[in-house]
N, C-alpha and C positions, 0 to 999 in steps of 0.2 A: 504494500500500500504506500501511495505515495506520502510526501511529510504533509502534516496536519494542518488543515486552514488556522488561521490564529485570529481571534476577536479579543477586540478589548474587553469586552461588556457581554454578557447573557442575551442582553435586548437582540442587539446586531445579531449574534449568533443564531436566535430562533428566528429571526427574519431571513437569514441563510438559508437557514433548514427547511424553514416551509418551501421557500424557491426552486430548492433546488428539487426537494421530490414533487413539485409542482411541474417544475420543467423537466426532468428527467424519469420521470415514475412512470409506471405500468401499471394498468388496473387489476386488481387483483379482489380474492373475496376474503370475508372475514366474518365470525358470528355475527359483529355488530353493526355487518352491512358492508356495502362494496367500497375499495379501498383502492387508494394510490399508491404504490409502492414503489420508494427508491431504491437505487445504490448505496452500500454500505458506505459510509462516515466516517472521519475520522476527525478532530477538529479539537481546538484549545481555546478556553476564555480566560485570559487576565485576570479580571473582575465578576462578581456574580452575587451581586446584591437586591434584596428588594426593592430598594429606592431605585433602580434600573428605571430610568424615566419611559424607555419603548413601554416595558412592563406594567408600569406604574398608569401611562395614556393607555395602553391595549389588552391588561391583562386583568383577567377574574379574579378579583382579590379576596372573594369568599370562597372560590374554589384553593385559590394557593394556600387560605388557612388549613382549608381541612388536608390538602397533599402536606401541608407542617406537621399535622396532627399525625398522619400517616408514619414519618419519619420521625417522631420524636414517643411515643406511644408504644409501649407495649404490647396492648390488648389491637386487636383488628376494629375498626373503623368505616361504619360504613358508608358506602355501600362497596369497600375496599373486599378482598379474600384474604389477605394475608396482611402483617405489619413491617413493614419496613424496619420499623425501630425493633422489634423484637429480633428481630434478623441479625441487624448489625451492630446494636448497644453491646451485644456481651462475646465481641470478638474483639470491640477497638482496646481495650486494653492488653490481648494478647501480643497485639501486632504494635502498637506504644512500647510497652517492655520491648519486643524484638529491635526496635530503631532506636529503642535507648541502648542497647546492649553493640547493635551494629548498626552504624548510622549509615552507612555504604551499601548495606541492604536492598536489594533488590526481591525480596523472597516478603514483603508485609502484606500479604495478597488475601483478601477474605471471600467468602463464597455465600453465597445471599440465594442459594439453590439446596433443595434436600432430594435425597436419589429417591423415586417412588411415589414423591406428593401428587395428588390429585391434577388432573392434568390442566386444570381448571384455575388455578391458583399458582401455576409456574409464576414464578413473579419474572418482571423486565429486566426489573435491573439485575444481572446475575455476579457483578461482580465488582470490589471493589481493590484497589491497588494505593500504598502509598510510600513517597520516595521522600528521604530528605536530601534536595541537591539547591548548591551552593547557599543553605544555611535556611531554607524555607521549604513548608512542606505542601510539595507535588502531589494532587489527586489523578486518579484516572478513573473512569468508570465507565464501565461495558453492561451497554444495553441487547440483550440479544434483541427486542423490540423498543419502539417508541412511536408514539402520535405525537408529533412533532407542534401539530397545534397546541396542545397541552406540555410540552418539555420542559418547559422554564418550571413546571412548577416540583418539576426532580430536582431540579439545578438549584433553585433557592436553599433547599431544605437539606442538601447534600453540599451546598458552602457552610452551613450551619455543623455539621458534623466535622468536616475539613479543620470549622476553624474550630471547634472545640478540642480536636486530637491534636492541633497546633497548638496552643494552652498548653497541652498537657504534657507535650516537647519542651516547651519554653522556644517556641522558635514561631515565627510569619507565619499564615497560609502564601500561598502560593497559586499558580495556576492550574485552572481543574480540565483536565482532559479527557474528554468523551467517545467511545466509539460507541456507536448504533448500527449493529449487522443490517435491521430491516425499518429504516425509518419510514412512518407512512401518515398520508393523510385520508379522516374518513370523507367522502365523499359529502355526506351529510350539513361537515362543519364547511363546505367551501364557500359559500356566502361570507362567514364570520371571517376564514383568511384571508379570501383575498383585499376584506374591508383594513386587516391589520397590515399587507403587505402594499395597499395601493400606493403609496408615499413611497416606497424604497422602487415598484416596479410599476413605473408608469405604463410601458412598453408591452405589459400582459393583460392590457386591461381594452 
């Protein structure tokens, strides 16, 4: 895969993402209706804040509390299947000790997938990675899916973890880097994108 598109900012980045499987995607199906399917992803944001002004003009901000809720939550949430937080709360200190012990580490990798669960409940995010290089600590996270309409509101709530495991370093977050195998859009939400993408893509409209 080639090197990683790089955004300063979460906003820009999900105005990428909807584009790009807007212009490069294939129709494809899915339970919750017919879907647009891109090329796998690979890409980095600088920054990844709520105050993200795109996010803050474009985005559901009662939807992003409950995808908080999602991520910070033990118990499942609904109308979620599974918790995020329950996933990943009781590994980051494994992987903390490991990059306190070996800060050159490349081996802090968590797995957010269990072999045999209901097939219904595979969660997206499968995977989480983290580096300390040159003195700030590097996220990455691998989506085996996303709907890209809705992405930012992984990305808020997963700078929130980033910066807490940095705390817990004594060291910066750093930039979070994301791959998405099958980024897609539903068919359904194309009104609401391309209302969010028309400023950045005058030329698709």
């Amino acid at each position: 895969m080639p090197d990683p598109e790089v955004w300063a900012s979460c906003g820009e980045a999900w105005i990428w993402l909807m584009r790009h499987v807007w212009t490069a995607g294939a129709l494809g199906d899915d339970d919750r209706g017919p879907v647009m399917e891109g090329p796998p992803v690979l890409f980095e944001m600088a920054e990844v804040s709520r105050d993200d002004p795109i996010i803050d003009k474009h985005g559901d901000h009662d939807r992003l509390a409950l995808y908080c809720r999602k991520f910070t939550q033990d118990t499942v949430v609904p109308p979620f299947k599974y918790s995020y937080g329950a996933r990943i709360k009781g590994q980051l200190s494994w992987a903390t000790d490991l990059l306190r012990a070996k800060p050159y580490s490349k081996s802090a990798w968590i797995s957010l997938t269990t072999p045999g669960e209901p097939y219904d409940s595979v969660p997206c995010l499968s995977g989480l990675a983290f580096r300390l290089r040159d003195g700030v600590l590097v996220m990455t996270a691998v989506f085996r899916s996303q709907n890209v309409f809705t992405s930012y509101m992984n990305y808020v709530p997963l700078a929130d973890v980033q910066a807490g495991m940095a705390r817990g370093l004594g060291v910066e977050s750093g930039p979070m880097r994301v791959f998405v195998d099958v980024p897609h859009l539903y068919l359904s939400d194309s009104t609401q994108v391309l209302r969010v993408m028309r400023p950045a893509l005058p030329r698709l409209l």
